[in-house]
KEKEPA-273940 format. One line per field, with one value per residue (C-alpha): residue number from 0; x, y, z. Coordinates in nm, 3 decimals. Layout:
<nodes>
i [NUM|...]
x [X|...]
y [Y|...]
z [Z|...]
</nodes>
This chain:
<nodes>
i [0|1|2|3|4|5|6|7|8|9|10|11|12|13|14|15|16|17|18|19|20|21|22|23|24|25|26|27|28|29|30|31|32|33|34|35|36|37|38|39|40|41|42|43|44|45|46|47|48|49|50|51|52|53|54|55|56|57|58|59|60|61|62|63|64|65|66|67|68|69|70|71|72|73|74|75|76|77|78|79|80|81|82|83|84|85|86|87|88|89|90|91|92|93|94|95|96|97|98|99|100|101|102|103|104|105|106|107|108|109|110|111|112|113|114|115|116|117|118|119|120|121|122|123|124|125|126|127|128|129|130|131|132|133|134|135|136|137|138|139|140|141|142|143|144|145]
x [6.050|6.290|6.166|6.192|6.362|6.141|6.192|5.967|5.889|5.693|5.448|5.467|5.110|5.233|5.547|5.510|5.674|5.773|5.900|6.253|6.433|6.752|7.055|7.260|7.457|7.816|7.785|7.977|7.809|7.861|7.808|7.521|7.329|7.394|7.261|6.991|6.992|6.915|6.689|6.449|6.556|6.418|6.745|6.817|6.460|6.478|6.221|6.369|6.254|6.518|6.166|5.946|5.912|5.929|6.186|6.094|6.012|6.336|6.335|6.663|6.701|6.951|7.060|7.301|7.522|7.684|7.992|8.266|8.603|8.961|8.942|8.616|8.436|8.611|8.655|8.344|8.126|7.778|7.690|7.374|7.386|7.077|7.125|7.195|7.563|7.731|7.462|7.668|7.627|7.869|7.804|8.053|7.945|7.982|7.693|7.448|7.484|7.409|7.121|6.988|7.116|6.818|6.926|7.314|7.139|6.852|7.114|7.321|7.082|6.929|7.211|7.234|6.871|6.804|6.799|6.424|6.040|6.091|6.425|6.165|5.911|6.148|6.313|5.944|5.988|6.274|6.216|6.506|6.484|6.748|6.641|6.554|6.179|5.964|5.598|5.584|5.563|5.192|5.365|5.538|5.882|6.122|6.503|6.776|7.120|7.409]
y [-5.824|-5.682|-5.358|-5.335|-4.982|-4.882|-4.652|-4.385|-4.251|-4.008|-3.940|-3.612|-3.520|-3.504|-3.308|-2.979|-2.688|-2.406|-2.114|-1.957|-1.649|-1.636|-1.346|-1.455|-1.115|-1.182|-1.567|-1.843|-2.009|-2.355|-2.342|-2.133|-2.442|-2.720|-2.536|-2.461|-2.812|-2.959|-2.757|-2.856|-3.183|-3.209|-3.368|-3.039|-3.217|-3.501|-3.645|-3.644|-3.974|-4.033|-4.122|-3.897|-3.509|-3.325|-3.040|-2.663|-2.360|-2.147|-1.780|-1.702|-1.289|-1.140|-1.375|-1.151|-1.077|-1.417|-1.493|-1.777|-1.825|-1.880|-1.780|-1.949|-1.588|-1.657|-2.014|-2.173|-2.237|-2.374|-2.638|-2.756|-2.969|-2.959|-3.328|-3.199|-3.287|-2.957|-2.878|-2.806|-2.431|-2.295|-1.963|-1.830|-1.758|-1.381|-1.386|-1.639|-1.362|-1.036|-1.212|-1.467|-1.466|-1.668|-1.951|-1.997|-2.090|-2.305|-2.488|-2.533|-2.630|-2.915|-3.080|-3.121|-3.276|-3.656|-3.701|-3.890|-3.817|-3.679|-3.415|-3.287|-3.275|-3.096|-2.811|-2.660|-2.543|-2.305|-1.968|-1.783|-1.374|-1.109|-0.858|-0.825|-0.797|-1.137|-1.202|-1.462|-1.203|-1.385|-1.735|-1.529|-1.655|-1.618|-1.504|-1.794|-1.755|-1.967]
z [7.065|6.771|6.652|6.287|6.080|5.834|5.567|5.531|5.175|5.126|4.804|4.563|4.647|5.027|4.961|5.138|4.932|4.952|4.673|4.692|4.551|4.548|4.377|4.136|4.188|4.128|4.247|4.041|3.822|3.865|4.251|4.230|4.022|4.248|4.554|4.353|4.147|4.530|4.612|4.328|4.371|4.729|4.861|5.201|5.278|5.528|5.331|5.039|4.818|4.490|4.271|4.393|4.332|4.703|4.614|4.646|4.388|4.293|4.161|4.028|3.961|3.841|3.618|3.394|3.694|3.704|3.708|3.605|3.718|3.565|3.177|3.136|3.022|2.700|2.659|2.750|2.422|2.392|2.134|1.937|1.648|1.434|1.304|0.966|0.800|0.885|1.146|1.426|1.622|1.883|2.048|2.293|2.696|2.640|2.323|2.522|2.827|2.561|2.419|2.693|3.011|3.146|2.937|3.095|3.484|3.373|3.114|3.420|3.636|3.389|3.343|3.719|3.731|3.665|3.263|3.304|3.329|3.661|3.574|3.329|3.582|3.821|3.558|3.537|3.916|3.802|3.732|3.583|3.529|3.381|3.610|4.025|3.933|3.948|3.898|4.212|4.494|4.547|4.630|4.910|4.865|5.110|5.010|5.032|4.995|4.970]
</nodes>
């Protein structure tokens, strides 16, 4: 008798998770939001499911302490367009940091998630702060570092 592989999938209201913090003191951008984009997305799990949502909670403090490499301080520029003729806005990485750091991580971090129902699902389980101070100390998170 042949014994058949199955694979196991497991459903979002089974998912067991867990919430994270993790120091963004002087770690690199880019590499900081992929750990974290896999985290969310469930996929260090060994029962991570690509349609389902089993990732984990993330509490990113101390978002104003990261940092980018090469000349990217002063190059990198981010862009809205309002859909107007003329309606275009750039702002440069230094003014986003002086006036919303939060914003530069969970920007990074989205565009890392799946651009469907469920990346929108998924970006709600990121928690981005300026500071080291959180309101989640009741979830009991424990620290993870990359």
């Amino acid at each position: 008798m042949k014994q058949e592989k199955v694979t196991k999938f497991i459903k979002t209201e089974d998912a067991n998770r867990k919430w994270y913090v993790v120091d963004a003191d002087n770690q690199i951008l880019g590499r900081l939001a992929s750990n974290v984009a896999r985290v969310i997305r469930g996929k260090n799990k060994p029962v991570f499911t690509p349609n389902a949502d089993t990732g984990d909670f993330v509490v990113v403090i101390n978002a104003d302490k990261v940092k980018l490499t090469g000349k990217k301080e002063t190059h990198k520029e981010y862009f809205s367009y309002s859909g107007y003729p003329g309606g275009t806005k750039f702002k440069s990485f230094a003014d986003v940091m002086e006036k919303n750091p939060e914003f530069v991580i969970h920007n990074a971090v989205k565009g890392m998630l799946p651009k469907n129902r469920l990346g929108k699902k998924l970006i709600k389980k990121l928690k981005v702060y300026a500071g080291d101070k959180h309101p989640h100390q009741a979830q009991q998170p424990e620290q993870l570092s990359f």
